[in-house]
Residue, then its C-alpha position, 0 to 999 in steps of 0.5 A: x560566500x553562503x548560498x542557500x536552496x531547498x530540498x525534500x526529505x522523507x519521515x515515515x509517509x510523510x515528506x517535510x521541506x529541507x533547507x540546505x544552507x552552503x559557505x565556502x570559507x577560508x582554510x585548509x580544503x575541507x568539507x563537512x555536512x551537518x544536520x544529523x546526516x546519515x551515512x548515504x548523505x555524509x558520502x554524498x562529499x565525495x561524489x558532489x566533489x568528484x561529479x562537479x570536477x567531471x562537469x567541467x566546473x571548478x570545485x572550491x579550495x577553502x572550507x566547505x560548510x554544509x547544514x542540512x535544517x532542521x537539525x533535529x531530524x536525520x537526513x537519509x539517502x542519496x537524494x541531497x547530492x544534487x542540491x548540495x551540487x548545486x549550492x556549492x555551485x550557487x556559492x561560487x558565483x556560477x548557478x544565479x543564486x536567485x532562481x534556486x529559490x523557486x524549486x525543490x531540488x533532489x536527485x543523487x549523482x554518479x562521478x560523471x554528473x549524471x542524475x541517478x533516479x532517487x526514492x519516495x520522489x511522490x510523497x515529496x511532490x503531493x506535499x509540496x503544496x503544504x510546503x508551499x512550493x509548486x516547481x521541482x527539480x529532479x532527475x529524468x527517471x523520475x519524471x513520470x511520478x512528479x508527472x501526477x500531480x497537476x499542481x506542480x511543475x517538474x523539471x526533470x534532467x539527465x545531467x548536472x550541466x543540464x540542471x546548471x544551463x537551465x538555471x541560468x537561462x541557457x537551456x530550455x525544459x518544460x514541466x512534465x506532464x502526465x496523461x492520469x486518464x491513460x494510465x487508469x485505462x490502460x491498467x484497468x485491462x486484467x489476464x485473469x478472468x472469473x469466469x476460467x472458474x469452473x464451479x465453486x459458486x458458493x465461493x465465489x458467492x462469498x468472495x462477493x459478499x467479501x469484496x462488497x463490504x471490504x470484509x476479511x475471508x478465510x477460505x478452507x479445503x483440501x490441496x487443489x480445490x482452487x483456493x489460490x486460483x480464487x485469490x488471485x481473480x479477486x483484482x479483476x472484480x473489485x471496484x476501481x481504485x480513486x485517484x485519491x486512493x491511487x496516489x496514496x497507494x503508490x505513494x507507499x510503493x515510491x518510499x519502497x522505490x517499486x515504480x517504473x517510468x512504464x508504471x508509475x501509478x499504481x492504478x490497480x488495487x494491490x495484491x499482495x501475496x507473501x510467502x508464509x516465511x516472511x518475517x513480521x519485519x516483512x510483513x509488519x513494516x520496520x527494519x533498520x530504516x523503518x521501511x513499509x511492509x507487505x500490510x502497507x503495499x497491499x493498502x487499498x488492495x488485498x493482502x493474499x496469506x496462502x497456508x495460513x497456519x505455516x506463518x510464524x504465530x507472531x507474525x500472525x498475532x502483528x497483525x491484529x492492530x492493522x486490522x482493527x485500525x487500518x494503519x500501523x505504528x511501527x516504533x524502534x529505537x531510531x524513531x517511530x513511523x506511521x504507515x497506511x494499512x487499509x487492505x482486505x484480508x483474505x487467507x486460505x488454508x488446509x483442514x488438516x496437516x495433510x490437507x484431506x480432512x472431511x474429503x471424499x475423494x482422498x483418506x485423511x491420515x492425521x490424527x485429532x491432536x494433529x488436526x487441532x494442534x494445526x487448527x491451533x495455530x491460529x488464536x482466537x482474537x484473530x480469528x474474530x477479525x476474519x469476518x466470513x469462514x467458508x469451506x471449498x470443496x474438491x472440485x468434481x470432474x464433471x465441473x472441470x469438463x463442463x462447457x456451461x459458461x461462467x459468470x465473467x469479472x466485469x459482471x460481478x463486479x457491477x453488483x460490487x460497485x452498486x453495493x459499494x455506492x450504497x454504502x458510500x451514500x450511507x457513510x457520507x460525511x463519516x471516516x468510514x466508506x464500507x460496511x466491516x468498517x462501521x462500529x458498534x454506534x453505527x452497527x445500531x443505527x444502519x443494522x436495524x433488526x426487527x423480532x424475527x431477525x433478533x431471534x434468528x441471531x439469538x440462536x446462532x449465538x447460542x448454538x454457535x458460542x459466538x463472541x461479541x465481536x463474530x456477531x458484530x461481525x455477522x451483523x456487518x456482512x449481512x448488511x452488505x449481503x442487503x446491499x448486494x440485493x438492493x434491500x434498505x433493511x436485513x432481512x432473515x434470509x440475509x442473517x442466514x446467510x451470513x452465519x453460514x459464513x462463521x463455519x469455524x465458529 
């Protein structure tokens, strides 16, 4: 008897509909899976077999034939173990073959029919509607991340007998369903706080500059000038991600299986922070299953790189098509996958190997070549895609002591969110949503100079030895610097403002 039922597989971000075709015939007792399975699959027999016996039902004794279309494309993960279940079940006579063809059916199974949580559970849901079903069946875990999306109605279960009962119309379940509001309101609470920062205006000035614009920033200073205590505040006065951007960012973290039914959202813009051993596998994304890197779970957010210089230069060099782009195309022999990776860049490293170069308060004790082999290891190209350079000092004693009272998140972000409302105005009806997106047709048609301006970047131009690319870049930041002031033109004083951010030029 052949039965026939639906399930979801994953190719890169994207989920495709898989039908799983069962036939039990006459022979020898025998089971085998086609369709390109991988290993985790071509095993799924042996759990299936053993869950199905320990459920209580009878496992069948001919020729057991299980397609997996299209066969074209491999099937990986432990996610078919339940709709193989179920369909040998359905072939049998014992799951009423009818009801299985409203759901999509994924969860993996242990030896004692139990549903185990499975991966990329969320890219599987939100493309439902293109695949066009609107009922899932899943394991219980996974509930929260089905929960999102309201289209759908997902069923989750903690057993095989559950799933088998429900089929049937002996058991009741209701689709889950999940408070997104909540969700958003509660994550929206931080620990960290701008105003635990004891001076560094001007810093923090240009990490506004940045965050307004989505501009890459690199920040320059000795060891404790407060450079990663910066970075890591810069969650707390960034706009509140959409739901839009929110499902697509936590789509990335469910093919990486990083949520949780306490989190299943990802309601904050990601901050990612790798350590500088990593490698461009890591980072890049790639691997023996073309998994997503840290670029990619830090899209919609930002990607922290402390001591800049000590990554591997390749890693580094990797980098470079994500920035201009937004995605990344990783290619092996296996296949080739592409990943989202809109995320803001903000590196910091020291002056020098030491770290006490130009400093006041301590002697610097390399030597130029050291000083320029170290600067060295960051290229060029790359360094033309970080849109503002800016130095910070030692802090002082007296601005660790000081009682005055500093500027608090939620303050500076308000002037983010409007600059980034003006923008979103400007941009409408283009793919672009922020300033260091705009390319050069549209720097030419929003970025307007007037004489005095156009002499002003002249000079930089020629003093500084700006590429075209740092002054496509200035450009773009002293639009944003307008729009933090409310300004529909740039004006001189913004143009100044953002040369003084090119400080390694």
């Amino acid at each position: 008897m052949l039965a026939r039922l639906f399930s979801g597989a994953l190719t890169g971000f994207n989920a495709y509909l898989v039908e799983i075709e069962v036939d039990i015939g006459r022979g020898l007792p025998n089971v085998s899976i086609v369709g390109l399975p991988d290993t985790a699959v071509k095993e799924s027999k042996d759990r299936v077999r053993t869950a199905i016996k320990n459920a209580g039902f009878n496992y069948p004794a001919g020729r057991v034939t299980i397609n997996l279309a299209p066969a074209d494309i491999k099937k990986e993960g432990p996610r078919f173990d339940l709709p193989i279940a179920l369909g040998i079940l359905s072939a049998q006579g014992i799951v009423n073959p009818r009801s299985l063809q409203e759901y999509i059916v994924i969860g993996e199974l242990n030896l004692n029919a139990e549903i185990k949580p499975v991966r990329g559970v969320l890219p599987i849901v939100v493309d439902m509607k293109k695949i066009g079903k609107r009922k899932i069946i899943l394991p219980f875990a996974n509930r929260a991340e089905a929960g999102i999306i309201k289209e759908v109605e997902a069923y989750p279960f903690h057993t095989l007998n559950e799933v088998v009962h429900f089929l049937n119309g002996n058991f009741a379940c209701e689709p889950y369903r999940l408070d997104i509001e909540e969700i958003f309101e509660r994550e929206s609470q931080y620990e960290l706080d701008f105003s635990e920062v004891k001076g560094q205006r001007g810093v923090k000035r240009a990490l506004e500059v940045a965050l307004a614009g989505a501009h890459n920033l690199l920040m320059l200073g000795p060891p404790g000038s407060g450079k990663t205590m910066l970075a890591k505040r810069l969650p707390t006065i960034a706009p509140q991600l959409s739901l839009e951007e929110a499902l697509e960012t936590t789509k990335i973290y469910s093919i990486m299986g990083l949520l949780s039914p306490e989190k299943p959202l990802i309601a904050t813009r990601p901050f990612r922070a790798p350590h500088h051993t990593i490698s461009d596998a890591g980072l890049i994304g790639g691997g023996s299953t073309l998994k997503p890197g840290e670029i990619s779970l830090a899209h919609n957010g930002i990607l922290f790189l402390d001591e800049l210089p000590e990554f591997h230069r390749d890693v580094l060099e990797a980098l470079r098509q994500p920035l201009e782009e937004g995605k990344v195309v990783v290619s092996r022999a296996s296949g080739t996958v592409s990943y989202p990776a809109s995320f803001m860049l903000i590196a910091a490293m020291n002056p020098c190997p030491c770290g006490y170069y130009g400093s006041s308060r301590k002697q610097c004790r390399c030597s130029l070549y050291q000083i320029q082999r170290y600067r060295q290891k960051i290229s060029g190209p790359l360094l033309d895609r970080i849109d503002i350079h800016i130095e910070v000092p030692a802090i002082e004693y007296k601005q660790i002591t000081s009682s005055f009272p500093e500027e608090e998140s939620k303050e500076i972000r308000k002037r983010i969110v409007s600059a980034r409302e003006r923008q979103r105005k400007r941009f409408s009806g283009s793919r672009i949503n922020y300033n260091a997106q705009m390319s050069v047709r549209q720097i030419k048609k929003y970025c307007t100079l007037d004489q005095e301006c156009a002499q002003v970047v002249r000079t930089a131009i020629e003093e500084l030895h700006l590429s075209a690319r740092a002054y496509h870049k200035v450009i773009k930041v002293a639009r944003t610097i307008a729009d933090l002031s409310a300004e529909e033109k740039i004006k001189k004083e913004h143009l100044l403002e953002a040369i003084q951010y090119r400080c390694l030029d």
